[in-house]
BATORKE-707973 format. One line per field, with one value per residue (C-alpha): x, y, z. Coordinates in steps of 0.5 Angstrom, whole numbers, plus 2048, in hexadecimal, padded with zeros to 3 digits. Example, Ala and Ser with C-alpha at 12.3 -4.5 7.8 and 13.67 -1.06 7.14 Angstrom:
<pts>
u	[819 / 81B]
v	[7F7 / 7FE]
w	[810 / 80E]
</pts>
This chain:
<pts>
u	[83E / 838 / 834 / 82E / 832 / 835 / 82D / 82C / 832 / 82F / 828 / 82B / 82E / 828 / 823 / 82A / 82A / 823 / 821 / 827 / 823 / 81C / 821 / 824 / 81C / 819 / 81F / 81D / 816 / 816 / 819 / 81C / 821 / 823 / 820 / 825 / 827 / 82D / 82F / 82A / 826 / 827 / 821 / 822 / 822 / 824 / 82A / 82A / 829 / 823 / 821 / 81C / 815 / 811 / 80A / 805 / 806 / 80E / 811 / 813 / 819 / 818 / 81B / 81C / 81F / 81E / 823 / 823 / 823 / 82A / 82D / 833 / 834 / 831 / 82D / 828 / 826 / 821 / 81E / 81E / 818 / 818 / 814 / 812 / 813 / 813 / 80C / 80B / 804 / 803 / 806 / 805 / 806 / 80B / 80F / 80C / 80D / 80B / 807 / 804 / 800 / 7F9 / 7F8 / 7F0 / 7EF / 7F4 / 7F6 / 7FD / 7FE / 803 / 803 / 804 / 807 / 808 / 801 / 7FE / 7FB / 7FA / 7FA / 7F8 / 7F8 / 7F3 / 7F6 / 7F0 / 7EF / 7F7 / 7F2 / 7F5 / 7F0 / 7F2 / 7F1 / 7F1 / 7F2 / 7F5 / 7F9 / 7FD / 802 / 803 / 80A / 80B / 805 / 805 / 7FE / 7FD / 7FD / 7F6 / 7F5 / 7F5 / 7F8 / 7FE / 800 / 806 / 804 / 80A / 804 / 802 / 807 / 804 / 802 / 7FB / 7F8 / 7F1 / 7ED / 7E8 / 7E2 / 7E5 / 7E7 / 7EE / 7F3 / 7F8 / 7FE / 804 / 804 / 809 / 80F / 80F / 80B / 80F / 80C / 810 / 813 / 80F / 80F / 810 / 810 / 80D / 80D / 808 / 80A / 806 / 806 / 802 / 807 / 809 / 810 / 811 / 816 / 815 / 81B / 819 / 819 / 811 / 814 / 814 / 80F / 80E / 80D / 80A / 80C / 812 / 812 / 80F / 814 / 81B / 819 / 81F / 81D / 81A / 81F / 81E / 817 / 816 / 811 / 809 / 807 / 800 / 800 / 7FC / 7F9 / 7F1 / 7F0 / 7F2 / 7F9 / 7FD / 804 / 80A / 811 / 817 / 817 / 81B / 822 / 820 / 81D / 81B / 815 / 810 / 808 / 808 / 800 / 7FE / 7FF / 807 / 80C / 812 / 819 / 81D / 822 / 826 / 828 / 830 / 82E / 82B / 82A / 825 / 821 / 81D / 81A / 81A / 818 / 818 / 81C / 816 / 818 / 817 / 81E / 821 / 81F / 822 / 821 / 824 / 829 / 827 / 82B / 82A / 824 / 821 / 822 / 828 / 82E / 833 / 835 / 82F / 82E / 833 / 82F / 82F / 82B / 82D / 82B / 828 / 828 / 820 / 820 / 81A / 819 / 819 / 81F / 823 / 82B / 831 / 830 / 834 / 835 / 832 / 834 / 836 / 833 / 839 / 839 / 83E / 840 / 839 / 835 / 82F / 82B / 825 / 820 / 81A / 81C / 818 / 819 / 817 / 816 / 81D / 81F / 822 / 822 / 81F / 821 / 81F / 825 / 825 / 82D / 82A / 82D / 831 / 82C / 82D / 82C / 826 / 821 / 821 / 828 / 826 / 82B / 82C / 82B / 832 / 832 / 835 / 832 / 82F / 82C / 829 / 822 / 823 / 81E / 81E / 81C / 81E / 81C / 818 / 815 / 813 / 80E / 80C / 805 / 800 / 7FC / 801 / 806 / 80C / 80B / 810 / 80C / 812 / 810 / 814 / 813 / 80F / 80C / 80A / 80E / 80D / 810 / 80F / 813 / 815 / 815 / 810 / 80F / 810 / 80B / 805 / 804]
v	[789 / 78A / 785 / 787 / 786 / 780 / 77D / 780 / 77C / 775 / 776 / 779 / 771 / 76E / 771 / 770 / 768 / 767 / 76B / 766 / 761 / 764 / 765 / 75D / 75B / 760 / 75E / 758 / 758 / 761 / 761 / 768 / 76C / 769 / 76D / 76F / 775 / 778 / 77B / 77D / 782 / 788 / 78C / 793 / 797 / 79F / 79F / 79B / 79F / 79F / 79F / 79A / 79C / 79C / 79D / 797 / 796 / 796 / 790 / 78A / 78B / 786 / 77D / 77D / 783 / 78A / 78D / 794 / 790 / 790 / 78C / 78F / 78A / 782 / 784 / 788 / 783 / 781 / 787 / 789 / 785 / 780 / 780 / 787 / 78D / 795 / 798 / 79F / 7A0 / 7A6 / 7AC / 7B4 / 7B7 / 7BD / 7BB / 7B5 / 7B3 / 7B1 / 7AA / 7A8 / 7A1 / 7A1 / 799 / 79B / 79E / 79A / 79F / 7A4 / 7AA / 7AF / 7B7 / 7BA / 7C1 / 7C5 / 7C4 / 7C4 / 7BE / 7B8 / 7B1 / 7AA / 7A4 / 79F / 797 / 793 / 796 / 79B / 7A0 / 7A7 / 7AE / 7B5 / 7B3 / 7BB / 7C1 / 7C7 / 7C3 / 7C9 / 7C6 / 7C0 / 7BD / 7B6 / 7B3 / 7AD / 7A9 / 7A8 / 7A1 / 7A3 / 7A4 / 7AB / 7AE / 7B3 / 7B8 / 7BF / 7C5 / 7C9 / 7CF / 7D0 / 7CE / 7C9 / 7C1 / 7BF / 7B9 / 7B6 / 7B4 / 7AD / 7B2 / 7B7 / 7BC / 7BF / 7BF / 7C5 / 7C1 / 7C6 / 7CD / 7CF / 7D0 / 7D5 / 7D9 / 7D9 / 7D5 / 7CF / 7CF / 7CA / 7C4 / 7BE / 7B7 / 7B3 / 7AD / 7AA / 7A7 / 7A3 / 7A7 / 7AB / 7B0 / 7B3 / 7B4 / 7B8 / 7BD / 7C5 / 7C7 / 7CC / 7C9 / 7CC / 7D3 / 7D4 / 7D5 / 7CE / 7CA / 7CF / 7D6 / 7DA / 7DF / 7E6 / 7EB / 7EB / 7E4 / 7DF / 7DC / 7E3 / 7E8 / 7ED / 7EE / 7EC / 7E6 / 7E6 / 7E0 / 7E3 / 7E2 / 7DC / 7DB / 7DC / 7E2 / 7E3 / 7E0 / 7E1 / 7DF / 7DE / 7E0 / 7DA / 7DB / 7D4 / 7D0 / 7C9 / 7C5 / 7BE / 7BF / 7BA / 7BB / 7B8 / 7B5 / 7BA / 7C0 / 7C2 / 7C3 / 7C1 / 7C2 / 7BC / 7BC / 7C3 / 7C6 / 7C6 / 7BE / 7BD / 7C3 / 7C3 / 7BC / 7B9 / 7B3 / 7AE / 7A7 / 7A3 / 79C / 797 / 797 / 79F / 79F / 7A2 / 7A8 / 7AA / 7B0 / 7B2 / 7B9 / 7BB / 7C1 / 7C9 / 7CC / 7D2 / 7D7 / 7D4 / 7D8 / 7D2 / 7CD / 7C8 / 7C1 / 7BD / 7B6 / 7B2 / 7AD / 7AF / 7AA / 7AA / 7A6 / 7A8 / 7A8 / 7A6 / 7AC / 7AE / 7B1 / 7B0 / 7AF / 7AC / 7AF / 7AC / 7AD / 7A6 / 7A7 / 7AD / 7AA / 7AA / 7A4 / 7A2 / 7A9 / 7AC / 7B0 / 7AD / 7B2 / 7B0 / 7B3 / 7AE / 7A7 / 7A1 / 79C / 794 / 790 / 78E / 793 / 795 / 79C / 79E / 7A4 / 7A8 / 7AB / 7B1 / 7B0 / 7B6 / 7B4 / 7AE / 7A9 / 7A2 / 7A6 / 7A8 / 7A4 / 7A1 / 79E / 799 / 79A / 794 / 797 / 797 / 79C / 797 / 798 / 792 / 793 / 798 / 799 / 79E / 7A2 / 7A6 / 7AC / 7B0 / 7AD / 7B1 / 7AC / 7A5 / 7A1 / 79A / 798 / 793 / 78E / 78B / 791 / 78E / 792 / 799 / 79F / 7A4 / 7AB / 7AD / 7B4 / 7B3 / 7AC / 7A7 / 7A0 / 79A / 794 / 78D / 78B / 785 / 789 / 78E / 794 / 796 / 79B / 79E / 7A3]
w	[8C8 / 8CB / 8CD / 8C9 / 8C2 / 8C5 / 8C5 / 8BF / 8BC / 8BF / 8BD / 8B5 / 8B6 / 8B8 / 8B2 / 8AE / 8B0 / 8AF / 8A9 / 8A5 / 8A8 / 8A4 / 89E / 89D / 89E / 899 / 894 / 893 / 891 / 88E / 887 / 887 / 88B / 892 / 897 / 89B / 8A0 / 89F / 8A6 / 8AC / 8AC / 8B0 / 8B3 / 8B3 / 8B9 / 8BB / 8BA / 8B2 / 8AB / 8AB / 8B1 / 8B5 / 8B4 / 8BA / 8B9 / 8B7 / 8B0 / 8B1 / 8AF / 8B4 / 8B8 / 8BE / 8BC / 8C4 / 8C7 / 8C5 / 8C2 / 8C5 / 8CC / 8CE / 8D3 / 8D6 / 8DC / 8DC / 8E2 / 8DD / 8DA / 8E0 / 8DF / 8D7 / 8D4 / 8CF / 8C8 / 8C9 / 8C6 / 8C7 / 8C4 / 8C3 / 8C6 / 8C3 / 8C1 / 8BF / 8C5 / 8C7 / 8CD / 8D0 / 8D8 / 8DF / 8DD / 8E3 / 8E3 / 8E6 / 8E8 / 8EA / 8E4 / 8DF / 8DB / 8DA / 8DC / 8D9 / 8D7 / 8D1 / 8D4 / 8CE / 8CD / 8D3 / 8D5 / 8D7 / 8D2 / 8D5 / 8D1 / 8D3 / 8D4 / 8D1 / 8CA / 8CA / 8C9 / 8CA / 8CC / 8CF / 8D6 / 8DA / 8D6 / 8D8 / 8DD / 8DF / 8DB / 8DF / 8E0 / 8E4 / 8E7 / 8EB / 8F0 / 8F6 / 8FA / 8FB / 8F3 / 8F3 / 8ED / 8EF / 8EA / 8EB / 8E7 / 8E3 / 8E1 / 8E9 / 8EC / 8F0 / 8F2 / 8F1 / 8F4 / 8F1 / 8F5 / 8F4 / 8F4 / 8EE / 8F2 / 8F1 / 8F8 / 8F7 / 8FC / 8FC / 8F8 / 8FD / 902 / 908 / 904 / 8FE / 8F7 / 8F4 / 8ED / 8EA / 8EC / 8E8 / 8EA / 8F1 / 8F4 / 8FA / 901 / 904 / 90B / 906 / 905 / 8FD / 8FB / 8F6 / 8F2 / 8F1 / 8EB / 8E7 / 8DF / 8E0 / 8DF / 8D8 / 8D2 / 8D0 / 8D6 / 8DB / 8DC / 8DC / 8E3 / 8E4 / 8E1 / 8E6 / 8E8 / 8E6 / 8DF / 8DD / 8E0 / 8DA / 8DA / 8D3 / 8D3 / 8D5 / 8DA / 8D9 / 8D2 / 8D0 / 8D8 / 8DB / 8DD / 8E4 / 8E3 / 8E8 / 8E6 / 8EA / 8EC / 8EE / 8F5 / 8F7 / 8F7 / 8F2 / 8F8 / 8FA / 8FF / 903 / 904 / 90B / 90C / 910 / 90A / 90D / 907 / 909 / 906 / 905 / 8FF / 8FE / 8F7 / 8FB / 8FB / 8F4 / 8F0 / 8EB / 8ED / 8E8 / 8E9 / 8EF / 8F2 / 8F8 / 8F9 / 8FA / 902 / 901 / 906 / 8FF / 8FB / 8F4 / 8F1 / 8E9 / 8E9 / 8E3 / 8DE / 8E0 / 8E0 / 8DE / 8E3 / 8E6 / 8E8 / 8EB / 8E7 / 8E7 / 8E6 / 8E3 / 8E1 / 8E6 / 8EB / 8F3 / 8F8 / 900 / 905 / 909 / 90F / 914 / 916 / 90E / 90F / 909 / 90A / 906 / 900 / 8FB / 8F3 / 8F0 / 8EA / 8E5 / 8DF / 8D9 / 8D5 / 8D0 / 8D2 / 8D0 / 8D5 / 8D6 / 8DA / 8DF / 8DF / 8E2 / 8E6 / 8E9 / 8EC / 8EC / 8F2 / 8F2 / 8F3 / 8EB / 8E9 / 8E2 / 8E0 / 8D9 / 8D5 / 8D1 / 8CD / 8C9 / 8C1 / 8C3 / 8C0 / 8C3 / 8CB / 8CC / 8CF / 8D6 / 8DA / 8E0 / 8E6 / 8EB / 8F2 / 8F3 / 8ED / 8E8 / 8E0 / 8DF / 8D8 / 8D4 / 8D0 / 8C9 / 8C7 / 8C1 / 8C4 / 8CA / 8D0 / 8D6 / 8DC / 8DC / 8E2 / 8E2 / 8E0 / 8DD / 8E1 / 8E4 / 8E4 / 8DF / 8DA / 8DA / 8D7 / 8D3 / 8D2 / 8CE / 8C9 / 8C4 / 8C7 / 8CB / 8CB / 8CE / 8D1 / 8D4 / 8D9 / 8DD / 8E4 / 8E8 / 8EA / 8F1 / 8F4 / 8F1 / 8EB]
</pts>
């Protein structure tokens, strides 16, 4: 028995308890039928018929832990926060991703790719607006230890940074002379350099754009980058292997994790000593000719010198045999890693799984939808922001985030 239907077992006996006590006092001064319960009352969650409405005029689900909250292990409950609930923010979007927390600014950030824009949510009212459109089909986005907002475009190709006075900075576009794939997701060190992956998911129509004709995600020449572009567009071809790059200070782009090592990396984070850097493998990607990523988080020892060794497989992401793919990780400041969870159709496992730092399954947050990426947020960085598809979800919990963004 998991440890969340065992609370939900001895809060249905605490409700039974004292709504008997309300019923014999009723009783004896209401004429009529005895008020009585007759059995606990189940919230409905994700995986009930029907399931669990999210939204805010959704009935409530939370006496005192919710029930989409799953505790795996006992040491999660030092971390899963009582008397709260999962909220739906908002919803409409097309694949929603890269949430990144501004602390000046207090609002989220996220990308909506499909429509190639950016949203925000702001702290104070939960309003929410189109933050910058076009986005260049943004995907991961992070801010700086200055408060500087960092962003990987799938459409050119490229990291940005933007600068406090509104000027945009292009931080990396290339690699000995030949474009990235498409960057997808960054993290900052506070030596000032950024890390971040380049697989190719930005290769397609839907989030970016496929290769020139011949490239590897357009190899019979049927489809037409430029199509639905500003003129002078200049499309690109997959020119490089699915890298982990760093952007030294000094403007150096410096490979540190190869496609041999972690194919199709994703998402990636820094331990809070930063002596650790995970990054999500993620499943095989447009224009892949080996194998690909199989839905896994590897984990590196970071070096002084920010040489990464020891690479280890942390965790390969199956649980109770289904495969909950990784995509964006996070991780709290003690050292717990938060990852989003795309088990496809299997109802129950989408959502985010939260690893001990020895690569134990600690506990499991379920989402009705498949989950994309996931950052602390909030004025006092515990609450987890989800992107998950369609929406934006939110939870508090009992721990912080660790790093900026």
């Amino acid at each position: 028995m998991e440890r969340s239907e065992q609370r939900d077992q001895d809060a249905a006996l605490s409700r039974r308890t004292l709504v008997r006590g309300l019923a014999l006092g009723a009783a004896a001064t209401v004429a009529g039928p005895a008020l009585a319960q007759t059995g606990p009352a189940a919230p409905p969650t994700t995986i009930t018929t029907p399931p669990r409405d999210f939204g805010p005029n959704g009935a409530p689900t939370t006496y005192f832990w919710d029930p989409d909250i799953i505790a795996v292990d006992p040491s999660f409950d030092d971390l899963a926060q009582p008397n709260t609930a999962i909220k739906r923010l908002y919803t409409g979007l097309l694949w929603a991703e890269g949430p990144a927390w501004s602390a000046q600014g207090r609002y989220l950030l996220w990308s909506d790719i499909p429509n190639n824009r950016q949203m925000r949510w702001t702290e104070d009212d939960g309003r929410v607006s189109v933050f910058r459109s076009p986005s260049n089909n943004s995907n991961g986005n992070s801010f700086d230890f200055q408060g500087r907002q960092l962003s990987c475009e799938h459409l050119t190709r490229r990291v940005t940074r933007y600068e406090h006075d509104g000027t945009a900075t292009v931080l990396a576009d290339s690699y000995q002379g030949k474009r990235l794939n498409s960057p997808n997701d960054i993290a900052a060190h506070p030596d000032g350099s950024y890390w971040f992956t380049d697989p190719p998911y930005g290769g397609q129509l839907y989030e970016g754009e496929p290769d020139v004709a011949g490239g590897p995600s357009n190899a019979g020449g049927k489809l037409n980058p430029r199509i639905g572009q500003p003129a002078g567009f200049a499309p690109g071809k997959r020119e490089l292997p699915t890298n982990c790059y760093r952007i030294d200070p000094s403007g150096r782009i410096d490979l540190v994790v190869t496609e041999e090592q972690v194919p199709d990396p994703n998402g990636l984070c820094f331990s809070p000593d930063y002596k650790k850097l995970y990054v999500a493998s993620t499943g095989k990607g447009p224009g892949d000719t080996g194998p690909g990523g199989k839905g896994e988080i590897f984990v590196f020892d970071v070096g002084a010198d920010n040489k990464l060794s020891n690479v280890k497989k942390f965790s390969d992401c199956v649980i109770d045999g289904v495969k909950c793919g990784p995509d964006g990780v996070r991780c709290d400041v003690n050292g717990n890693v938060w990852a989003s969870s795309n088990a496809g159709r299997a109802v129950g496992y989408s959502g985010v799984t939260v690893w001990s730092p020895a690569g134990k399954l600690l506990g499991r947050i379920r989402l009705p939808e498949v989950c994309g990426n996931v950052c602390f947020g909030g004025p006092k960085r515990n609450r987890l922001f989800m992107a998950a598809s369609q929406s934006l979800y939110a939870v508090y919990t009992a721990t912080q985030g660790a790093g900026p963004g």
